[in-house]
ZAMARGU-4260 file (C-alpha; in steps of 0.2 Angstrom, whole numbers, plus 5000, padded with zeros to 4 digits):
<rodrens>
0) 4570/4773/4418 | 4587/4769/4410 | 4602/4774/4418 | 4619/4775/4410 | 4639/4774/4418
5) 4655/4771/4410 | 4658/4758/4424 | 4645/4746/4431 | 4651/4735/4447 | 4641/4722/4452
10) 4644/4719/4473 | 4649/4732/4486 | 4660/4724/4497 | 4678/4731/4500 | 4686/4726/4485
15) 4672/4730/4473 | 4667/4746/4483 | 4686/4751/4484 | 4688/4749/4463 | 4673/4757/4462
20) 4678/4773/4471 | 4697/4772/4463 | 4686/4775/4445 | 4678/4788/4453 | 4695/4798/4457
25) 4702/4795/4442 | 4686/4803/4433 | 4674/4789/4428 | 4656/4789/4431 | 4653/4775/4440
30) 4637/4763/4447 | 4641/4752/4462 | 4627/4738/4462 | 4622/4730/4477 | 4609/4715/4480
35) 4606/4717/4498 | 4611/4732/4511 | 4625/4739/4521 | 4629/4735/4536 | 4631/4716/4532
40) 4640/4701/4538 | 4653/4692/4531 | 4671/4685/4534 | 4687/4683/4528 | 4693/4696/4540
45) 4713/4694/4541 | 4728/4706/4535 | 4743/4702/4529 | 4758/4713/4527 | 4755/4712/4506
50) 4737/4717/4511 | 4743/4732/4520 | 4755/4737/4506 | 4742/4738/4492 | 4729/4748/4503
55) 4744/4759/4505 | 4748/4760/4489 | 4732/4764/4484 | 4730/4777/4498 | 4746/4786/4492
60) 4743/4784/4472 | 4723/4790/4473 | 4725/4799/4488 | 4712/4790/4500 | 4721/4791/4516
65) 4707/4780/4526 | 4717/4766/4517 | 4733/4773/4524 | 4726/4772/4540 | 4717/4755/4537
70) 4734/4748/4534 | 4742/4749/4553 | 4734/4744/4569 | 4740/4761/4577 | 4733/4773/4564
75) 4717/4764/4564 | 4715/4768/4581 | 4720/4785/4580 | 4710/4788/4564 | 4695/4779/4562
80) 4691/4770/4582 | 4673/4769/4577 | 4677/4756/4565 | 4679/4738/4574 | 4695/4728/4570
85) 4708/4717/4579 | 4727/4716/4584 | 4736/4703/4571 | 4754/4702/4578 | 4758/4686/4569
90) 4754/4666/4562 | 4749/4655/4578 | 4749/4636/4574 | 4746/4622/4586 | 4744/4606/4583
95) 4731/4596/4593 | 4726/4578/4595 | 4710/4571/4598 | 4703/4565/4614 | 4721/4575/4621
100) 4724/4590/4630 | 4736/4602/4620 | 4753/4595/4629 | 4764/4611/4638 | 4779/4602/4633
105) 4789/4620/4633 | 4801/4624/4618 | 4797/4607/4611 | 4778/4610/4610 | 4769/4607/4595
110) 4768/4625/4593 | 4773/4637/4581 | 4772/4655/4579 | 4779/4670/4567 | 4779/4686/4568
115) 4771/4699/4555 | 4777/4715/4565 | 4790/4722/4578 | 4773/4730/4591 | 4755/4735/4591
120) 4756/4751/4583 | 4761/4743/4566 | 4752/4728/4568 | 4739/4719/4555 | 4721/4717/4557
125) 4706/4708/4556 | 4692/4718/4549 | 4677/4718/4555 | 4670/4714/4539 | 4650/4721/4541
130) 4659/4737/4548 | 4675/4739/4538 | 4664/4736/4519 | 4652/4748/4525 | 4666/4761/4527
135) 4673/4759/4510 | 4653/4759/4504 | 4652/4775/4512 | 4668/4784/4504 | 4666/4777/4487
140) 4647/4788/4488 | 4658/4801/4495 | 4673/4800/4480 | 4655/4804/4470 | 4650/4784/4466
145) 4632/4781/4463 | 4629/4767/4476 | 4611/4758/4471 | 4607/4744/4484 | 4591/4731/4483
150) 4596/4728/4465 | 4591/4713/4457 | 4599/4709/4440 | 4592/4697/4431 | 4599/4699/4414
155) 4615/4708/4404 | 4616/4710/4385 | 4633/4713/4378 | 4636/4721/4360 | 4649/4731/4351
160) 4643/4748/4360 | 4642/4742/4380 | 4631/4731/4392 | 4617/4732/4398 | 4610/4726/4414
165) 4593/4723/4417 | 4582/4717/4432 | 4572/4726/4448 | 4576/4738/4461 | 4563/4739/4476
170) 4550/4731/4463 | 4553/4741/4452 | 4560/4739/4432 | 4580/4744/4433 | 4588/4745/4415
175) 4607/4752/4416 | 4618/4754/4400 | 4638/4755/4404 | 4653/4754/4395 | 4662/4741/4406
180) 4657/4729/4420 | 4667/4722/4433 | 4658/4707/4445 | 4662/4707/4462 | 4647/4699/4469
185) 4658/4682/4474 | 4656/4663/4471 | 4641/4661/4458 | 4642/4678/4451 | 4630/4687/4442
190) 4642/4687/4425 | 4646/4669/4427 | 4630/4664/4427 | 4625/4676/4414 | 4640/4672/4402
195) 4638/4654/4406 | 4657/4653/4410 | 4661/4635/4414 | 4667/4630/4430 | 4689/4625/4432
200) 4684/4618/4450 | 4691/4598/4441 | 4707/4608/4437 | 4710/4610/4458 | 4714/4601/4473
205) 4709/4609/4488 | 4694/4604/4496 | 4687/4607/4511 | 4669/4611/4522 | 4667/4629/4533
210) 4659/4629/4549 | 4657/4647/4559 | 4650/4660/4567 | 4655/4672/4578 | 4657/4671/4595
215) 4659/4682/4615 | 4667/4676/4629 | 4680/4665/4622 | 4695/4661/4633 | 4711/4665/4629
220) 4722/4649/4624 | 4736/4656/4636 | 4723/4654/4647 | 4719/4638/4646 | 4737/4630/4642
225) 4745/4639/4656 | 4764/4642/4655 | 4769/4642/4637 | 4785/4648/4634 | 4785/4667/4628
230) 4782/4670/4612 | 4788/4684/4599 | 4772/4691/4602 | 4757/4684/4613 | 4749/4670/4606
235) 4731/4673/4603 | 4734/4693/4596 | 4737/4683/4578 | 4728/4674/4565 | 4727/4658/4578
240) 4727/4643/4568 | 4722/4625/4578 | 4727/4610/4568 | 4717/4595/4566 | 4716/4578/4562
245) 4700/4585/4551 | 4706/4598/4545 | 4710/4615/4556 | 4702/4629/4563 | 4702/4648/4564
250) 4700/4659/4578 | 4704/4679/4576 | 4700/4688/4590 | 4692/4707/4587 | 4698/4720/4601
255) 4681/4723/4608 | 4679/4706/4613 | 4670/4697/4598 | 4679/4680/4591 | 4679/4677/4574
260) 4680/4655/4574 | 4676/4640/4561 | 4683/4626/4558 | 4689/4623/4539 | 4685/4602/4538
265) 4694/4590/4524 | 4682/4577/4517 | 4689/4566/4523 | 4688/4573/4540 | 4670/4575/4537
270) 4665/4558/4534 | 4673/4552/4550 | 4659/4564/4558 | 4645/4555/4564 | 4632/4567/4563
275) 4619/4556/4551 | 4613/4558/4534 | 4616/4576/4534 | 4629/4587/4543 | 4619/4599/4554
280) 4631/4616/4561 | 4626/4612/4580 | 4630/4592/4577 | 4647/4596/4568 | 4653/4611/4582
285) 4649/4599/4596 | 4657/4583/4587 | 4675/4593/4586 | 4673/4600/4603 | 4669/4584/4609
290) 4687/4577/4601 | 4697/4589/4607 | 4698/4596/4627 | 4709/4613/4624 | 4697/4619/4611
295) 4682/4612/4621 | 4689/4624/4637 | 4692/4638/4624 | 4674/4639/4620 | 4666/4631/4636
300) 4658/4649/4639 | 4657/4656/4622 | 4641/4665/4615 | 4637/4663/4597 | 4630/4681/4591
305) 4624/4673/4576 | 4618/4654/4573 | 4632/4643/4566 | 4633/4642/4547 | 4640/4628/4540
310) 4643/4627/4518 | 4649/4607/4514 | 4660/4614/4499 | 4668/4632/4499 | 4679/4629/4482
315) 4675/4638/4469 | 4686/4640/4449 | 4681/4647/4436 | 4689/4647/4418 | 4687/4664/4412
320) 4690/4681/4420 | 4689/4693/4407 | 4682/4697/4392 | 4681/4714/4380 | 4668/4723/4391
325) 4670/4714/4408 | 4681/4707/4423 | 4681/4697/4437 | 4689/4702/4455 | 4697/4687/4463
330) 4683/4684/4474 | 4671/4679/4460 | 4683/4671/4449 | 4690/4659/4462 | 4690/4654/4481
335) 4702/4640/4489 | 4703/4640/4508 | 4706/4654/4524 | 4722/4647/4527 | 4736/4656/4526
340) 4725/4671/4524 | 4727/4675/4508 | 4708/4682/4502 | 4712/4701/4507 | 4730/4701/4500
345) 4724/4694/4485 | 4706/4705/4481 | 4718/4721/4486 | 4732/4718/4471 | 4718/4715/4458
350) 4710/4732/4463 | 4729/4738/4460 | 4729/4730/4443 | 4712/4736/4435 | 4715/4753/4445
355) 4730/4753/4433 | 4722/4745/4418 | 4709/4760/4419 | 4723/4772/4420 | 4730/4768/4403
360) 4714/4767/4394 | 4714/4771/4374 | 4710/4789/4374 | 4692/4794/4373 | 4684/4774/4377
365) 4680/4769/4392 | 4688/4752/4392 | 4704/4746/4398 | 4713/4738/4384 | 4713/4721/4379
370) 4731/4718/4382 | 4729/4724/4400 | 4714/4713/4403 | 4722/4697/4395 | 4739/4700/4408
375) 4724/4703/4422 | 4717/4684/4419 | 4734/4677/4413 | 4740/4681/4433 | 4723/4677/4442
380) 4723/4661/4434 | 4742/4658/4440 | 4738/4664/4457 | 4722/4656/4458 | 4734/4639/4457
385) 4747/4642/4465 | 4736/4644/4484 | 4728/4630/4477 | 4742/4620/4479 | 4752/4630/4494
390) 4731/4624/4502 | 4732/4607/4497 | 4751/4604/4502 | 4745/4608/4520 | 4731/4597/4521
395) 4742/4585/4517 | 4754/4590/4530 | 4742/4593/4545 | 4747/4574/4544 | 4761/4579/4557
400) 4767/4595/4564 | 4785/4593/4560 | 4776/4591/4543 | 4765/4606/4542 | 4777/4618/4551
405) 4790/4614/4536 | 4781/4616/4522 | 4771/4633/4532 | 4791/4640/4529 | 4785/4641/4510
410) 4772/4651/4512 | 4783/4663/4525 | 4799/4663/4513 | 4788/4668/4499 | 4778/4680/4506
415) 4793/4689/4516 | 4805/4692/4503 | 4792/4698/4492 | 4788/4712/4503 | 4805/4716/4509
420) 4807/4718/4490 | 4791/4731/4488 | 4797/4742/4504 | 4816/4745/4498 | 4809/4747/4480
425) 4793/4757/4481 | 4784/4758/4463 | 4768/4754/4459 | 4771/4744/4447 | 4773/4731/4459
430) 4754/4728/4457 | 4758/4718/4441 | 4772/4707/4452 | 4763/4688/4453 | 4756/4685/4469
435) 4763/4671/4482 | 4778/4672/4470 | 4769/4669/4454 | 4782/4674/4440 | 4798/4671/4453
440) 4809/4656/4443 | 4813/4650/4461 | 4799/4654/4472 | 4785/4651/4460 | 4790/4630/4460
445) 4787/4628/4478 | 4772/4625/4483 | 4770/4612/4470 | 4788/4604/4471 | 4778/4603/4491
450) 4764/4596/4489 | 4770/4581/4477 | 4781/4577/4490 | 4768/4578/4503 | 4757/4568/4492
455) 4769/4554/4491 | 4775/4554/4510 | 4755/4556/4517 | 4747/4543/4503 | 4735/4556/4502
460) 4726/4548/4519 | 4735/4556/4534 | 4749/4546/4536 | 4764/4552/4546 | 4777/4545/4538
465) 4792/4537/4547 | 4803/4551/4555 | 4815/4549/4543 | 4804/4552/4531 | 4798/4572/4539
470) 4818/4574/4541 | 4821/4573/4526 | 4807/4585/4519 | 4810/4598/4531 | 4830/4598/4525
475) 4821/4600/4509 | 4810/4612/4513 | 4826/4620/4522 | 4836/4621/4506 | 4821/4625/4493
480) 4818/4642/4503 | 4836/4644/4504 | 4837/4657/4490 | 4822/4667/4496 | 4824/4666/4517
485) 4828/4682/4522 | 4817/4680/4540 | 4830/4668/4545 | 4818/4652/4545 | 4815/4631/4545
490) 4833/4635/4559 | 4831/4622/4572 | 4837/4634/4586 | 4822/4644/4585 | 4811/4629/4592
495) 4795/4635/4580 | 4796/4652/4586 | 4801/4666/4574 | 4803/4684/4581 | 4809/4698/4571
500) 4825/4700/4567 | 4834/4710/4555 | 4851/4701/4557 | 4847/4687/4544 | 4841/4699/4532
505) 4857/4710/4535 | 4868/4694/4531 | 4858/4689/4515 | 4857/4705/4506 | 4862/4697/4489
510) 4845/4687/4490 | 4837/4705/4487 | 4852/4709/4473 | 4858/4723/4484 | 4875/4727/4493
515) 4876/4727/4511 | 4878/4746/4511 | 4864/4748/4500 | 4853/4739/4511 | 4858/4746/4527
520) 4854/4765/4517 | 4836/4754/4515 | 4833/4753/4533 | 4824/4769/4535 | 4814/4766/4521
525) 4809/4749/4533 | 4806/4759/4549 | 4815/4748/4560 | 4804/4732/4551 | 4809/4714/4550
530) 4805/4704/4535 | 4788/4699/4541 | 4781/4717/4548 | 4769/4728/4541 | 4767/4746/4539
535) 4779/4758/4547 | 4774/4777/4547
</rodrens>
């Protein structure tokens, strides 16, 4: 049997399932094409504040108010409990060393934290992933999506009247005409193979090993470093970073309980490994525990729920991400590295885009225009470098905390001042705004101007440098950010801790091209948010 849609998309995750049903809204037929089933396992689980704007965007513009709700901690709970998540107040960093307890050195701790919003009721989240994809499958059947799962492409023929997509379903013989394809099936998509696109991966820098599962009864780390000195927000209800020699790892707790925990190795961190000829998950997760006590009593009780994975290379670039019948999501054009919790944000704002890019279609064809399309890969290939290098700048500079927290006030200056920007000037258009400061003359620079620094003061092997050497980069970093630090960060006096606090914003209203009294009729528009909250309804 051959089907026909105007819009094939090949993956159902949440981006892919989400674009999918944004089609459906706006009137397309659409076919959401899915290998496996639902629920389903995965990760890359962490919100940001940009995350949270775009799902409500989307929420608002196509009137889907589950994303509305998906975008606050509070309205999660109140509207959809039965989907698992977890409190995100903030960024937690500490900086261990091996064969060393963490030290409680109080306000000079090798700690750092900032804030992403003001209390629990407008906080971020972790998603669940196998819980929160399946809830965006589910809607996108309801917004009148054709959902097929068990689909096994094989083959897709492009010519001047659509695509078609062959391969099986359940056994079977599955043939599908469309006008349009869009892959969201992730790293070694179906399109890519198909279209033979070659790979950019020589063109990055980042690289780096994933080990993870996830995990019950893991303690608390104010638990085990007792008597820390308060934080903005308590430590371990954040996207809790642990900073290696190796590399770093992740640890995002879910509020029933469940830990979400890997460690994100550098190759070089690898090799210092002795595990033999070929790095085993088990042999890796009980080498690092073995260097590094606090982690160690972190996890002295913890219960995988699933057996440790382990994937020696998790980069993936490729050089194309359209064509005249076709698109990549981010996911499946390019992958660097969970730090700094980017994936989200990023696979949100390209659902915008092609949302958009749809919506201005020639009249009577089924395809976004070419000039749309092009602007679509021009910015994913900009974006798709610049967390390249914002990645590989902190690899560089797990070297030495006073190093990593630095060049960490990039990311933070960027990412607050840009949505400061969207909440005082709400607009969809926004969408088309380059991520992580792509297309800002001074923000965009950054992470680059970083990293040769870093490059140059670390050798590229984890050196420290002298401390003049990190004194004078963070007074770089310090005046770099300058023109975009609205969160009032890189201040000494606030000993790595950054709450929220409107004051610094107040002061610097020219950053945003405003006039105090045009700011302060903004506020209200903020809903009592600081430059790093999230979602205030």
């Amino acid at each position: 049997m051959t089907s026909r849609c105007e819009v094939a998309i090949i993956g159902s995750g949440f981006a892919g399932s989400l674009l999918a049903r944004v089609l459906a809204v706006q009137g397309y037929e659409v076919m959401l094409l899915e290998r496996g089933t639902h629920p389903r396992f995965a990760i890359g689980e962490s919100t940001t504040p940009l995350a949270n704007l775009s799902l409500e965007r989307i929420g608002r513009r196509y009137q889907l108010p589950d994303c509305c709700h998906l975008a606050a901690h509070g309205r999660w709970l109140e509207h959809l409990p039965d989907l698992r998540r977890g409190l995100k107040r903030g960024f937690t960093f500490y900086r261990h060393h091996p064969g060393r307890p963490f030290e409680n050195d109080g306000l000079r701790s090798e700690r750092l934290l900032v804030a992403a919003s003001p209390s629990e009721a407008v906080a971020d989240t972790h998603w669940l992933r196998s819980d929160v994809d399946h809830h965006f499958v589910r809607r996108a059947i309801d917004a009148g999506v054709d959902y097929r799962d068990g689909v096994e492409l094989t083959r897709a023929d492009f010519g001047a009247d659509g695509v078609r997509l062959s391969g099986k379903r359940s056994g079977e013989a599955f043939d599908l005409r469309a006008d349009f394809v869009v892959d969201a099936s992730g790293p070694a998509g179906f399109l890519a193979r198909q279209l033979e696109i070659p790979s950019g991966l020589e063109r990055t820098k980042a690289r780096s090993g994933l080990l993870f599962s996830h995990f019950n009864d893991v303690r608390l780390m104010t638990e085990v470093v007792p008597g820390l000195p308060p934080g903005p927000y308590p430590d371990d209800w954040a996207a809790v970073h642990h900073i290696l020699d190796e590399g770093w790892m992740y640890s995002l707790r879910f509020d029933d309980g469940v830990c979400s925990a890997g460690f994100a190795l550098s190759p070089r961190g690898l090799a210092s490994l002795d595990t033999g000829d070929r790095p085993q998950a088990q042999q890796l997760w009980d080498a690092m525990l073995g260097r590094y006590p606090t982690i160690a009593a972190a996890f002295a009780d913890a219960v995988p729920l699933m057996p440790l994975s382990f994937r020696g290379g998790i980069q993936h670039r490729l050089t194309r991400a359209t064509g005249e019948r076709w698109a990549l999501l981010p996911h499946t054009y390019a992958f660097v590295d969970p730090l700094f919790s980017t994936g989200i944000a990023w696979s949100l704002r390209a659902v915008e885009r092609l949302g958009l890019a749809f919506e201005s279609r020639p009249r009577n064809r089924g395809v976004p225009n070419m000039e749309a399309l092009m602007r679509y890969a021009d910015l994913l290939a900009r974006e798709a470098d610049q967390i390249d290098t914002l990645v590989a700048g902190a690899y560089d500079a797990m070297a030495h905390f006073e190093l990593f927290a630095a060049h960490a006030m990039i990311y933070f200056a960027i990412v607050s001042f840009a949505e400061v920007g969207q909440r005082v000037r709400a607009d969809d258009s926004v969408a088309w705004n380059g991520f992580l400061g792509v297309g800002d003359p001074v923000a965009e620079p950054l992470p680059s101007a970083s990293w040769r620094r870093l490059r140059s003061l670390t050798r590229g092997d984890g050196h420290p440098g002298s401390h003049d050497d990190r004194r004078q980069f963070t007074q770089w970093v310090a005046h770099a950010i300058a023109p975009r630090n609205i969160a009032g960060l890189a201040e000494s006096a606030r000993h790595n801790l950054y709450p929220l606090d409107l004051d610094p914003l107040i002061e610097r209203h020219e950053l945003l091209g405003m006039t105090r009294d045009q700011l302060m009729a903004a506020l209200p528009a903020l809903r009592g948010m600081a430059p790093m909250g999230t979602s205030f309804r």
